[in-house]
PDB file of N, CA, C and O in Angstrom:
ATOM      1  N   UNK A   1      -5.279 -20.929  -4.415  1.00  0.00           N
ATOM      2  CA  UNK A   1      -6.226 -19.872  -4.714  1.00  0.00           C
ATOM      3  C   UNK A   1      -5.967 -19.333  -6.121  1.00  0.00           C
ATOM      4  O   UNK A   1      -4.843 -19.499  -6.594  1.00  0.00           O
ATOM      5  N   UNK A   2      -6.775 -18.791  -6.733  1.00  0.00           N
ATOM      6  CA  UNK A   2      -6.913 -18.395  -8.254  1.00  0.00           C
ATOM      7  C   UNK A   2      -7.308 -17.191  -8.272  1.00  0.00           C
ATOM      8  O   UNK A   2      -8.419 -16.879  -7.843  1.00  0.00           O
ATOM      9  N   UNK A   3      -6.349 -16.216  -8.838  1.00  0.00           N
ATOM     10  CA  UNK A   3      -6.943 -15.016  -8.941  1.00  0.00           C
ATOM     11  C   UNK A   3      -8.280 -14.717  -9.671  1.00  0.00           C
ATOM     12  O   UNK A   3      -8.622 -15.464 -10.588  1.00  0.00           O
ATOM     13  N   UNK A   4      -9.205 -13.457  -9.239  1.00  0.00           N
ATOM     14  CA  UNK A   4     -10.069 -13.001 -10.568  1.00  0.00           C
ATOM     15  C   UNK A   4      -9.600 -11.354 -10.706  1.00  0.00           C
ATOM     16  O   UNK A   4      -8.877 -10.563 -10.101  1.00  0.00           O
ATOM     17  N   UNK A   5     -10.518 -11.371 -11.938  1.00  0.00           N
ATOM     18  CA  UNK A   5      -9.951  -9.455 -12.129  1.00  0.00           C
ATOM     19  C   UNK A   5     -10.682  -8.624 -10.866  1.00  0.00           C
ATOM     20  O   UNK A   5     -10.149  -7.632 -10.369  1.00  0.00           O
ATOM     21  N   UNK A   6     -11.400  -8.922 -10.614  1.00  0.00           N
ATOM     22  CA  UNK A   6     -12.212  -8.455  -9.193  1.00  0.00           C
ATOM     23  C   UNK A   6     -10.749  -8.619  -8.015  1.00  0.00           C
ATOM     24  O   UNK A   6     -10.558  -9.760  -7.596  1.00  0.00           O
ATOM     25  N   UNK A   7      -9.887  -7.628  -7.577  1.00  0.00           N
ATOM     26  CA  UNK A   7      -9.002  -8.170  -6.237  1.00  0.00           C
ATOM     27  C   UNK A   7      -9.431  -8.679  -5.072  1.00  0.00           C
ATOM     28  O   UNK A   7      -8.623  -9.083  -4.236  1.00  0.00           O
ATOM     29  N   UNK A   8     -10.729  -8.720  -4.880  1.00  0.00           N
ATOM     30  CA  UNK A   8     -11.359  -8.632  -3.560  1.00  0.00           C
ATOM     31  C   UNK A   8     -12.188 -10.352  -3.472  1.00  0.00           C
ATOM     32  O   UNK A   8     -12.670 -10.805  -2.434  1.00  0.00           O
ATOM     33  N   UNK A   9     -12.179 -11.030  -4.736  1.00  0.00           N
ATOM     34  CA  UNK A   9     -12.528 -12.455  -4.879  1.00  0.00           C
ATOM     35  C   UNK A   9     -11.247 -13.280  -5.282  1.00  0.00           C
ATOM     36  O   UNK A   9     -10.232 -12.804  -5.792  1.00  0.00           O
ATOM     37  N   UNK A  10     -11.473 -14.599  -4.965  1.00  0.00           N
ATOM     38  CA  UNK A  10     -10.562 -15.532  -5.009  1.00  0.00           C
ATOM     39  C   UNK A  10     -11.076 -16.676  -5.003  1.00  0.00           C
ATOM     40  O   UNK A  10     -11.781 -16.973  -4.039  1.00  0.00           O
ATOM     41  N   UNK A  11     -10.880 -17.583  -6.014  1.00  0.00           N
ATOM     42  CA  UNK A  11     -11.534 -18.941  -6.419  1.00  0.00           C
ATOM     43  C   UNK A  11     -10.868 -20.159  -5.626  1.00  0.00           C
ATOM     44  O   UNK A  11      -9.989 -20.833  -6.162  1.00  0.00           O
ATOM     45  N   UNK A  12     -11.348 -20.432  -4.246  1.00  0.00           N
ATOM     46  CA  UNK A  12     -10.483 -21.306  -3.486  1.00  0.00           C
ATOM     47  C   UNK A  12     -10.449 -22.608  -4.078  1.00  0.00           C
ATOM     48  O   UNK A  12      -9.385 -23.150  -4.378  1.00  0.00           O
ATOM     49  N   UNK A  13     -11.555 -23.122  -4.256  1.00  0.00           N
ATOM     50  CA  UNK A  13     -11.805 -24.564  -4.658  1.00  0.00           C
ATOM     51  C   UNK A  13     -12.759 -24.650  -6.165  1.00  0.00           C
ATOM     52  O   UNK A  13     -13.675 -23.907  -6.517  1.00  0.00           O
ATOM     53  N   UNK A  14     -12.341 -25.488  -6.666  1.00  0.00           N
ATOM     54  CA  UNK A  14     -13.473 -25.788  -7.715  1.00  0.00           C
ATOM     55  C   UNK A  14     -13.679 -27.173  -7.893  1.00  0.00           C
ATOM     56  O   UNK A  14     -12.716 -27.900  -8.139  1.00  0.00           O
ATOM     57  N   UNK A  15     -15.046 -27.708  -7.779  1.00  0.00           N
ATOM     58  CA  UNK A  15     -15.750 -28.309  -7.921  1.00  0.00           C
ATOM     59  C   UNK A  15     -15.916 -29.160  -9.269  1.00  0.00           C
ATOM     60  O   UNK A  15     -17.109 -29.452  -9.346  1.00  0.00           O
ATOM     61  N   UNK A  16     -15.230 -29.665 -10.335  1.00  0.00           N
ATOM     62  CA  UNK A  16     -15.518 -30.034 -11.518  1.00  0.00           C
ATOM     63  C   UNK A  16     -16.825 -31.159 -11.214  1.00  0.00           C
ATOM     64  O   UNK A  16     -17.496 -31.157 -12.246  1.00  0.00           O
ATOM     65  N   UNK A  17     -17.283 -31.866 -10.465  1.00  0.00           N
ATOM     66  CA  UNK A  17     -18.032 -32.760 -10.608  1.00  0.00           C
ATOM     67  C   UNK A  17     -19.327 -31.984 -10.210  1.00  0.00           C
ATOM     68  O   UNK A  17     -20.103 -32.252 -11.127  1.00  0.00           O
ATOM     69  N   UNK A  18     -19.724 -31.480  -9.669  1.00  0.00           N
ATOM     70  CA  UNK A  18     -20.887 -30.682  -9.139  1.00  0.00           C
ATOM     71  C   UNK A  18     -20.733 -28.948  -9.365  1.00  0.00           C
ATOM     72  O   UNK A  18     -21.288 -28.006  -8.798  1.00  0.00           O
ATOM     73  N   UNK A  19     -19.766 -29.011 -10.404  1.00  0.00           N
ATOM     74  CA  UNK A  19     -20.024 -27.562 -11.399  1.00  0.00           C
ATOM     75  C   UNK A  19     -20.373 -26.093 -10.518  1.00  0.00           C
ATOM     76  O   UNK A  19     -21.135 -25.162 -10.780  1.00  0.00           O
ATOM     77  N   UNK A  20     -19.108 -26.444  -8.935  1.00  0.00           N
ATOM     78  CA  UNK A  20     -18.860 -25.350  -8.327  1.00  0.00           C
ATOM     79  C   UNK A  20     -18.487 -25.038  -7.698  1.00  0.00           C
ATOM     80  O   UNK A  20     -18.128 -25.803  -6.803  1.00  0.00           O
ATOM     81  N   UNK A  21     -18.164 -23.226  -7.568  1.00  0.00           N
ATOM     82  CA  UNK A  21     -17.129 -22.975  -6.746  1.00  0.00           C
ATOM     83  C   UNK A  21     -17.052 -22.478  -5.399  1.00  0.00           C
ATOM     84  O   UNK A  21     -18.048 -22.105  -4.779  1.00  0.00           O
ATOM     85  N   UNK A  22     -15.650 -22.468  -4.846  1.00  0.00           N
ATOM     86  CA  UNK A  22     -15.569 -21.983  -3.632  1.00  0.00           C
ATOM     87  C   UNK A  22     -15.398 -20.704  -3.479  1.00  0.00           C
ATOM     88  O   UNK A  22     -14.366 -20.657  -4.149  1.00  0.00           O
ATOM     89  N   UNK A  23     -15.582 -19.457  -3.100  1.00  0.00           N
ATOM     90  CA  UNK A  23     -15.232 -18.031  -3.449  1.00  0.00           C
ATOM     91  C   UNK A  23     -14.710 -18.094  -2.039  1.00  0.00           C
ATOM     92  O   UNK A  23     -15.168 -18.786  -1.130  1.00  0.00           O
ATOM     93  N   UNK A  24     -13.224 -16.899  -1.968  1.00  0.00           N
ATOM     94  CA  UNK A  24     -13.311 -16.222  -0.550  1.00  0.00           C
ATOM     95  C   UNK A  24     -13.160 -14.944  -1.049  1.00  0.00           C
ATOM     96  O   UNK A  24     -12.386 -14.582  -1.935  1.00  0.00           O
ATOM     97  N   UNK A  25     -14.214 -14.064  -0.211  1.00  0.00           N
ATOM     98  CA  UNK A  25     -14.454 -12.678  -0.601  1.00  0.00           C
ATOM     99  C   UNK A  25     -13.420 -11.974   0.853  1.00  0.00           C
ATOM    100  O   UNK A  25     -13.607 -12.354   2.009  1.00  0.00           O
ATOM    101  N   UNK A  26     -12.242 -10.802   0.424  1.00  0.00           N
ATOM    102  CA  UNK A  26     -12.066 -10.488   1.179  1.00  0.00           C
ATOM    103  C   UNK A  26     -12.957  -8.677   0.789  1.00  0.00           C
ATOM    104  O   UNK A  26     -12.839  -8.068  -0.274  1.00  0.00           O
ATOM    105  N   UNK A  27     -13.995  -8.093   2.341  1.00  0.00           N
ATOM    106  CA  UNK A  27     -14.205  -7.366   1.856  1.00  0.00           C
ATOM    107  C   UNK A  27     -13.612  -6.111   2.215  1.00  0.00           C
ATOM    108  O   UNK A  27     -12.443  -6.395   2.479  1.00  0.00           O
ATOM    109  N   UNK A  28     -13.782  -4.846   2.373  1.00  0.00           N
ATOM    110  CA  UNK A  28     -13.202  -3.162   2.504  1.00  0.00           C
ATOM    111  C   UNK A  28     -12.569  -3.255   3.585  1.00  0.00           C
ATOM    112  O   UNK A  28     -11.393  -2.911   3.711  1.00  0.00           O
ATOM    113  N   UNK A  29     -13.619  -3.960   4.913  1.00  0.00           N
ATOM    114  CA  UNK A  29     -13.036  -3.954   6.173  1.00  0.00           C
ATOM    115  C   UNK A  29     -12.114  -5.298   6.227  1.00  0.00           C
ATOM    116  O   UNK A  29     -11.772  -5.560   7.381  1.00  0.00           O
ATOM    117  N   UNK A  30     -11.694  -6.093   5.365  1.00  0.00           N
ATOM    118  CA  UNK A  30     -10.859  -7.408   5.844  1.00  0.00           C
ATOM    119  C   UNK A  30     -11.308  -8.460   6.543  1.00  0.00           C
ATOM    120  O   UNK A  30     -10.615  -9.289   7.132  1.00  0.00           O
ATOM    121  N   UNK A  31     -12.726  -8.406   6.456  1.00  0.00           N
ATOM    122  CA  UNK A  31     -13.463  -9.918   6.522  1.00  0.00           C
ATOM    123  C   UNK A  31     -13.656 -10.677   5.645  1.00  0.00           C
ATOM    124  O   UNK A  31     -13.964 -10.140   4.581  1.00  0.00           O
ATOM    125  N   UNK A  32     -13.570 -12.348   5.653  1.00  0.00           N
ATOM    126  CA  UNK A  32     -13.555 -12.929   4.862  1.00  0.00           C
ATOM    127  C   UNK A  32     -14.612 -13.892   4.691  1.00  0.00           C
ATOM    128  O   UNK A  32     -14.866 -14.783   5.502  1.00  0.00           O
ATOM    129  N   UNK A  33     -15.479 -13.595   3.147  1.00  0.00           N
ATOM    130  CA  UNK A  33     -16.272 -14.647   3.574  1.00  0.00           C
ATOM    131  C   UNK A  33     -16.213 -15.917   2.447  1.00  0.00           C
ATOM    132  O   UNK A  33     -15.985 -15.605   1.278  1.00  0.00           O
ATOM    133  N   UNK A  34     -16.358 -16.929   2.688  1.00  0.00           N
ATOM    134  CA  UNK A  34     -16.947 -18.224   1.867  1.00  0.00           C
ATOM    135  C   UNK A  34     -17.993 -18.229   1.395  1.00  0.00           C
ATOM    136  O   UNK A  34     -18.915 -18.109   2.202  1.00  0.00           O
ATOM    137  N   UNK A  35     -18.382 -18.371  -0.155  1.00  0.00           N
ATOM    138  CA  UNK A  35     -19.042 -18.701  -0.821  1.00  0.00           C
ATOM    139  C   UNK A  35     -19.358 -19.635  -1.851  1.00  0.00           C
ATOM    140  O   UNK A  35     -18.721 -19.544  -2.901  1.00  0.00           O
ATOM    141  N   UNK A  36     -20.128 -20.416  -1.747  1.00  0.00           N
ATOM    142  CA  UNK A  36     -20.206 -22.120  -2.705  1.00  0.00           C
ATOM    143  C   UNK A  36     -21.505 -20.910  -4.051  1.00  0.00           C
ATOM    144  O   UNK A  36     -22.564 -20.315  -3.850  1.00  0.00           O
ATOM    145  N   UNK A  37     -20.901 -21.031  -4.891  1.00  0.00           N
ATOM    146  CA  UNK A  37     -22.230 -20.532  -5.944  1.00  0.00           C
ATOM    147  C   UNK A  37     -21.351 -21.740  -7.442  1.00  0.00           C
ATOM    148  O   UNK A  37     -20.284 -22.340  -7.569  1.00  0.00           O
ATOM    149  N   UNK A  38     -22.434 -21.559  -8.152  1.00  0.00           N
ATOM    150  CA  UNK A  38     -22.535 -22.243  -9.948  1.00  0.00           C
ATOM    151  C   UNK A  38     -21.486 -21.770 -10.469  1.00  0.00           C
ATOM    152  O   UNK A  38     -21.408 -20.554 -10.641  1.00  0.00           O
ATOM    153  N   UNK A  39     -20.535 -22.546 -10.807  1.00  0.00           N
ATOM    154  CA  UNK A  39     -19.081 -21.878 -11.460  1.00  0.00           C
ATOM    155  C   UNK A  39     -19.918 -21.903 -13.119  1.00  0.00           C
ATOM    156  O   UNK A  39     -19.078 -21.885 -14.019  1.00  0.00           O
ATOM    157  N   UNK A  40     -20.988 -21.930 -13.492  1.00  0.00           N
ATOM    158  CA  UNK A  40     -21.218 -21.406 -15.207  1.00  0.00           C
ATOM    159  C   UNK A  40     -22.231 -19.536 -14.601  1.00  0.00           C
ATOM    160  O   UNK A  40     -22.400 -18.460 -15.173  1.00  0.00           O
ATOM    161  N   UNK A  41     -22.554 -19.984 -13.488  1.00  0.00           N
ATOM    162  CA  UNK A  41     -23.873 -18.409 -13.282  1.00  0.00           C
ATOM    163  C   UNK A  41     -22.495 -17.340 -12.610  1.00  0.00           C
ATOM    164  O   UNK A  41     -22.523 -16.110 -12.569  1.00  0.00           O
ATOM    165  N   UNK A  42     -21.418 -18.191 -12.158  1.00  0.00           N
ATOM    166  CA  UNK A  42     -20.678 -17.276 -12.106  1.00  0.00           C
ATOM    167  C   UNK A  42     -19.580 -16.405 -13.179  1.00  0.00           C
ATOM    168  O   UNK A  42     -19.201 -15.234 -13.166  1.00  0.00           O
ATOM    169  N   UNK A  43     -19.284 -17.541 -14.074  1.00  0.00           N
ATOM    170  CA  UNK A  43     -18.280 -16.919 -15.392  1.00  0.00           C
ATOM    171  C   UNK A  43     -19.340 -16.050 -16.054  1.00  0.00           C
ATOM    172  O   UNK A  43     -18.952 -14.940 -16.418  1.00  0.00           O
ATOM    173  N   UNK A  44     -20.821 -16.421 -16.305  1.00  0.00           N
ATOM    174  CA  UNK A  44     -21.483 -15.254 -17.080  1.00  0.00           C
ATOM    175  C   UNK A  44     -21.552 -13.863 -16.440  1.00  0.00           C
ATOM    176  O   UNK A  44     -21.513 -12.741 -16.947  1.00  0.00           O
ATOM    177  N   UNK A  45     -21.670 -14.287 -15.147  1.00  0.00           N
ATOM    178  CA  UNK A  45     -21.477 -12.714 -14.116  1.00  0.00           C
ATOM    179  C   UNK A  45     -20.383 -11.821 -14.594  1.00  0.00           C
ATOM    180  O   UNK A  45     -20.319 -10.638 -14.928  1.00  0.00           O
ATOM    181  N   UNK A  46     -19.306 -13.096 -14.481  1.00  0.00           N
ATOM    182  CA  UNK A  46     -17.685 -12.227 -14.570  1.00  0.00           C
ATOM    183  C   UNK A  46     -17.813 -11.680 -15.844  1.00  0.00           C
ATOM    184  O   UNK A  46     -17.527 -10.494 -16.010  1.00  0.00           O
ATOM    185  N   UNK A  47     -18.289 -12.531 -16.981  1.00  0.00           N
ATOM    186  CA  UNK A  47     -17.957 -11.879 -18.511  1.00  0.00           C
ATOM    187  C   UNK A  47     -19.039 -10.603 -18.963  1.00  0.00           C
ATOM    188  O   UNK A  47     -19.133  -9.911 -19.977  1.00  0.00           O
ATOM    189  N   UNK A  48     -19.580 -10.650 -18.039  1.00  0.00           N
ATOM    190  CA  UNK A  48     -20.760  -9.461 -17.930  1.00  0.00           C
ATOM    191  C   UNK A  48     -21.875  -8.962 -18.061  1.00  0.00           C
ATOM    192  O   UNK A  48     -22.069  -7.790 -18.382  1.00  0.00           O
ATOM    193  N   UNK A  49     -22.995 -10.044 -17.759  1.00  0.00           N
ATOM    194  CA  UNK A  49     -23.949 -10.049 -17.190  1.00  0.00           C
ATOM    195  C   UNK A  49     -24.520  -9.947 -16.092  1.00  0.00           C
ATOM    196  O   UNK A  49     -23.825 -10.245 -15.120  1.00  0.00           O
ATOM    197  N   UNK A  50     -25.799  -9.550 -15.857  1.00  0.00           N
ATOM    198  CA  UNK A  50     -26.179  -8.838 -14.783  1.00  0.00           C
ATOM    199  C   UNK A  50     -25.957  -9.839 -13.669  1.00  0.00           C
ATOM    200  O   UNK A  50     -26.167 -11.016 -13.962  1.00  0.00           O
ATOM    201  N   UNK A  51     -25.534  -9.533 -12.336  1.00  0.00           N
ATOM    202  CA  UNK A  51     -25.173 -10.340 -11.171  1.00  0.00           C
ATOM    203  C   UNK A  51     -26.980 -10.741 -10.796  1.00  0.00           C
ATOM    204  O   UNK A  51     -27.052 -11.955 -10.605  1.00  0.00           O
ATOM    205  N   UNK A  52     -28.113 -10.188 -10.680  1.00  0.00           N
ATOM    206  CA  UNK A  52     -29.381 -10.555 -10.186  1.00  0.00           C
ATOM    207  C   UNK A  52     -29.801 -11.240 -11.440  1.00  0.00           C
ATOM    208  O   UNK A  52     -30.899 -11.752 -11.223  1.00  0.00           O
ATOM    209  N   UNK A  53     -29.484 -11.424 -12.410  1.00  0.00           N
ATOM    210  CA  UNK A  53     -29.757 -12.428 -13.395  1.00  0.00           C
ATOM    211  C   UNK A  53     -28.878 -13.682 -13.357  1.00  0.00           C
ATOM    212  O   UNK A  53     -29.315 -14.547 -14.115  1.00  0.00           O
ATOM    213  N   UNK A  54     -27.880 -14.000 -12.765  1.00  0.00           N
ATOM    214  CA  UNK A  54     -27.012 -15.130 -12.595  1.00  0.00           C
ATOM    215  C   UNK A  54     -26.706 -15.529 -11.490  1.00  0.00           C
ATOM    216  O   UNK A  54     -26.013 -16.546 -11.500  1.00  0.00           O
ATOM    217  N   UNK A  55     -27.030 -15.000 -10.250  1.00  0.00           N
ATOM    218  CA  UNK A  55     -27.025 -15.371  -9.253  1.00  0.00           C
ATOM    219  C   UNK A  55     -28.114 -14.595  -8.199  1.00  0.00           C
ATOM    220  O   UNK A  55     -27.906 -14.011  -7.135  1.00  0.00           O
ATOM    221  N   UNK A  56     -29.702 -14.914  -9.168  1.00  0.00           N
ATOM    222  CA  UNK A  56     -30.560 -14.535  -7.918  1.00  0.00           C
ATOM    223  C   UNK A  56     -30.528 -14.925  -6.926  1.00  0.00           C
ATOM    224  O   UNK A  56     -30.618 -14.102  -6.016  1.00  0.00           O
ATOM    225  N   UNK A  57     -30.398 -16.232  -6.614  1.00  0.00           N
ATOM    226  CA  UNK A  57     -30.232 -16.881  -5.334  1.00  0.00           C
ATOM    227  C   UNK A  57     -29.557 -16.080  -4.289  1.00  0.00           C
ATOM    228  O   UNK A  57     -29.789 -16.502  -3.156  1.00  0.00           O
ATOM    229  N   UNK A  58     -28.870 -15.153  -4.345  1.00  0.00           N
ATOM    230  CA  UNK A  58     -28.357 -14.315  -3.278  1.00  0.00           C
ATOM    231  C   UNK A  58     -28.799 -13.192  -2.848  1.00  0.00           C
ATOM    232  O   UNK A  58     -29.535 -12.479  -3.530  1.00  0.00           O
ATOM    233  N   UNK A  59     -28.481 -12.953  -1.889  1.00  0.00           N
ATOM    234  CA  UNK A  59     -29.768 -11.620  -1.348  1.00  0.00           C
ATOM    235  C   UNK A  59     -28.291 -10.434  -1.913  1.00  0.00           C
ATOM    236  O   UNK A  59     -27.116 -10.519  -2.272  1.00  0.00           O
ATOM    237  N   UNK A  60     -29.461  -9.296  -1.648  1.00  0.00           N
ATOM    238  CA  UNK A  60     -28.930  -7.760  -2.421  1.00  0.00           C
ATOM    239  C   UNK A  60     -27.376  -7.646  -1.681  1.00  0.00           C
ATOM    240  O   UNK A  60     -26.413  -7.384  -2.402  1.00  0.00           O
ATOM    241  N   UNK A  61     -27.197  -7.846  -0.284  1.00  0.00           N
ATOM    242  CA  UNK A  61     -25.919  -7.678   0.569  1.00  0.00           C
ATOM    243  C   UNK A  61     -25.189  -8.348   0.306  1.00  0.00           C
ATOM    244  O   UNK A  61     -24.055  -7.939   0.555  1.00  0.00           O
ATOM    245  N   UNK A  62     -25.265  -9.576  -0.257  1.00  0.00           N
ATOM    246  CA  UNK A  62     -24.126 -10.798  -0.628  1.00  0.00           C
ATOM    247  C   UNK A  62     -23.478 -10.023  -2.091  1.00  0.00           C
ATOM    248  O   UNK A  62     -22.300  -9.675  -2.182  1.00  0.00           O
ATOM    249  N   UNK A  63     -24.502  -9.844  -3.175  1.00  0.00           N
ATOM    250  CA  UNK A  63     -24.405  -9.487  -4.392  1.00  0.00           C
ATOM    251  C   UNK A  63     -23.374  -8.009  -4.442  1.00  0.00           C
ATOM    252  O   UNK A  63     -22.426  -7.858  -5.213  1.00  0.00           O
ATOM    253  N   UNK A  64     -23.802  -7.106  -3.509  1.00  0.00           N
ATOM    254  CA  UNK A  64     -23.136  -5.869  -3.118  1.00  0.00           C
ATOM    255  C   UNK A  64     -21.714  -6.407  -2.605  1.00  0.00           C
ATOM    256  O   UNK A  64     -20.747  -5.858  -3.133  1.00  0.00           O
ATOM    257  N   UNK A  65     -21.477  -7.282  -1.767  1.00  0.00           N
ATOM    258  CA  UNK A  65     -20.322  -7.975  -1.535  1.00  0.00           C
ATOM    259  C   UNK A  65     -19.390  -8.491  -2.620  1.00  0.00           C
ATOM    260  O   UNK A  65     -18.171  -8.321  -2.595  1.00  0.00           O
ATOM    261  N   UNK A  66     -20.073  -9.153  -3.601  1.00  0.00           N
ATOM    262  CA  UNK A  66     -19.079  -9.979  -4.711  1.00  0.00           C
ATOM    263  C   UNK A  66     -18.883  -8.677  -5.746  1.00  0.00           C
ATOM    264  O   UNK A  66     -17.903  -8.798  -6.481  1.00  0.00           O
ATOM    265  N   UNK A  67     -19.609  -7.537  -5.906  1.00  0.00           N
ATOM    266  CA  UNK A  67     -19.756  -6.763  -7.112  1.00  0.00           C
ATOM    267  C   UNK A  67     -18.586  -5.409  -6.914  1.00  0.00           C
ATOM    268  O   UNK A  67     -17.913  -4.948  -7.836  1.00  0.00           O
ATOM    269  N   UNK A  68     -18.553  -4.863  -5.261  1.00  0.00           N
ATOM    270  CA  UNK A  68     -17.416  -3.683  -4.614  1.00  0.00           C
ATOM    271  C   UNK A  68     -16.607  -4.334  -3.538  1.00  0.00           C
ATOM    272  O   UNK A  68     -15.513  -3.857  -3.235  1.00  0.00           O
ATOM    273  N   UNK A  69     -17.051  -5.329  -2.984  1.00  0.00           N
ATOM    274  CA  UNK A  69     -16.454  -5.926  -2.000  1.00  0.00           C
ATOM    275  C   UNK A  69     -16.811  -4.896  -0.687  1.00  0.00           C
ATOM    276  O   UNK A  69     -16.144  -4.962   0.346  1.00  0.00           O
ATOM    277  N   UNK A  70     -17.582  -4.243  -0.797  1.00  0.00           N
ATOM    278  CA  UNK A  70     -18.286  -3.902   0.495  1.00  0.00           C
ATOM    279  C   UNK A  70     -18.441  -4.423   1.830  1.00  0.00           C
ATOM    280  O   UNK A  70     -19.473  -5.079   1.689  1.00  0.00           O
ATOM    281  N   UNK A  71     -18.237  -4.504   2.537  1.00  0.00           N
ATOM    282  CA  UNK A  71     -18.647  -5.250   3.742  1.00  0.00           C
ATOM    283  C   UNK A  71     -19.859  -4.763   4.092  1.00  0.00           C
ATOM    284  O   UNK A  71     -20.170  -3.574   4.033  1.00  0.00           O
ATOM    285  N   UNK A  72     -20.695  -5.832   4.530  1.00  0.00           N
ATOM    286  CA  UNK A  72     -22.440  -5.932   5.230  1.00  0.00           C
ATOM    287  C   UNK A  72     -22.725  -4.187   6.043  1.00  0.00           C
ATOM    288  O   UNK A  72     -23.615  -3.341   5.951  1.00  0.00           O
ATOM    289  N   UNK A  73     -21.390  -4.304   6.841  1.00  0.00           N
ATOM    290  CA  UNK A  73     -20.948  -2.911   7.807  1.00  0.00           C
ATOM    291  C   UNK A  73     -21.358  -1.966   6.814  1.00  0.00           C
ATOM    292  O   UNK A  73     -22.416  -1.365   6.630  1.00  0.00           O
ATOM    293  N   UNK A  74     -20.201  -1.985   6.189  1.00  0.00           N
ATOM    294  CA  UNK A  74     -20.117  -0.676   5.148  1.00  0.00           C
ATOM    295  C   UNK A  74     -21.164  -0.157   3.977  1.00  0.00           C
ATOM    296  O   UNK A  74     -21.036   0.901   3.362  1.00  0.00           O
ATOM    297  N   UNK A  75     -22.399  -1.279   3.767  1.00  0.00           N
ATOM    298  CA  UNK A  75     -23.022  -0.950   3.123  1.00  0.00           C
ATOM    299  C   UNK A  75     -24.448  -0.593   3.901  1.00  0.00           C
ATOM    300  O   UNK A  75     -25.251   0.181   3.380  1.00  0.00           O
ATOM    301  N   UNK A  76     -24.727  -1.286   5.330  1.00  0.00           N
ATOM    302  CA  UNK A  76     -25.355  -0.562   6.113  1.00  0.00           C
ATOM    303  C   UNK A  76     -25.164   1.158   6.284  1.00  0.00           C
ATOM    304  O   UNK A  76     -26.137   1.907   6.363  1.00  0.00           O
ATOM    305  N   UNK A  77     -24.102   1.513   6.316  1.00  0.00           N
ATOM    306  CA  UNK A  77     -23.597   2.746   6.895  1.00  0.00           C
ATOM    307  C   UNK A  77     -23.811   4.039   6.070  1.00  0.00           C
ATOM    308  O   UNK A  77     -24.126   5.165   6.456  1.00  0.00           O
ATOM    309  N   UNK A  78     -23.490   3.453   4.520  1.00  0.00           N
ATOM    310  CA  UNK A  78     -23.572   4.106   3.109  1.00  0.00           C
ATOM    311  C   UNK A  78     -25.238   4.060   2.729  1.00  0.00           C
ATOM    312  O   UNK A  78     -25.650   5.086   2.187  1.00  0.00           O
ATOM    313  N   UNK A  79     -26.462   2.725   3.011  1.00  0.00           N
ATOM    314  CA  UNK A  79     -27.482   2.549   2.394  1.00  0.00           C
ATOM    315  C   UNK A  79     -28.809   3.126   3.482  1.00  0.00           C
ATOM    316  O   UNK A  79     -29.938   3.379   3.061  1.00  0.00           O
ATOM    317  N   UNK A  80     -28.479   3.230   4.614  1.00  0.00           N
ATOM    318  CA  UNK A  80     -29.474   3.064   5.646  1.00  0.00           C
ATOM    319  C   UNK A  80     -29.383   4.521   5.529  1.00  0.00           C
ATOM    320  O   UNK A  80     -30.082   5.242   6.240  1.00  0.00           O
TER     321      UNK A  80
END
């Protein structure tokens, strides 16, 4: 596993031939999830660009997940 500055992501696998990675997100509550996304839509995320510009493909709860590490729970609880 590979750290990022984010504590709550972790780069399990990378992909050099198909240009991607494995994420495990641990989130607030200590669930863990797997994520396959674009290891280039993801370094522009990290270096700081907008997350819905580099990884639209994900819905608002996933994105809320990789950005505070929120859990689905916890952002129901806070958004609803």
């Amino acid at each position: 596993m590979i750290d990022t500055h984010k504590k709550h992501i972790k780069i399990a696998v990378y992909d050099s031939e198909n240009q991607v990675l494995l994420l495990n997100i641990t989130s607030d509550l200590g669930n863990v999830t797997e994520l396959i996304v674009d290891s280039d839509s993801f370094n522009r995320w990290m270096e700081g660009d907008l997350i819905q510009r580099c990884l639209p493909e994900l819905d608002i709860v996933t994105r809320e997940l990789l950005i505070s590490g929120m859990d689905p729970i916890t952002q129901k609880e806070i958004f609803a």
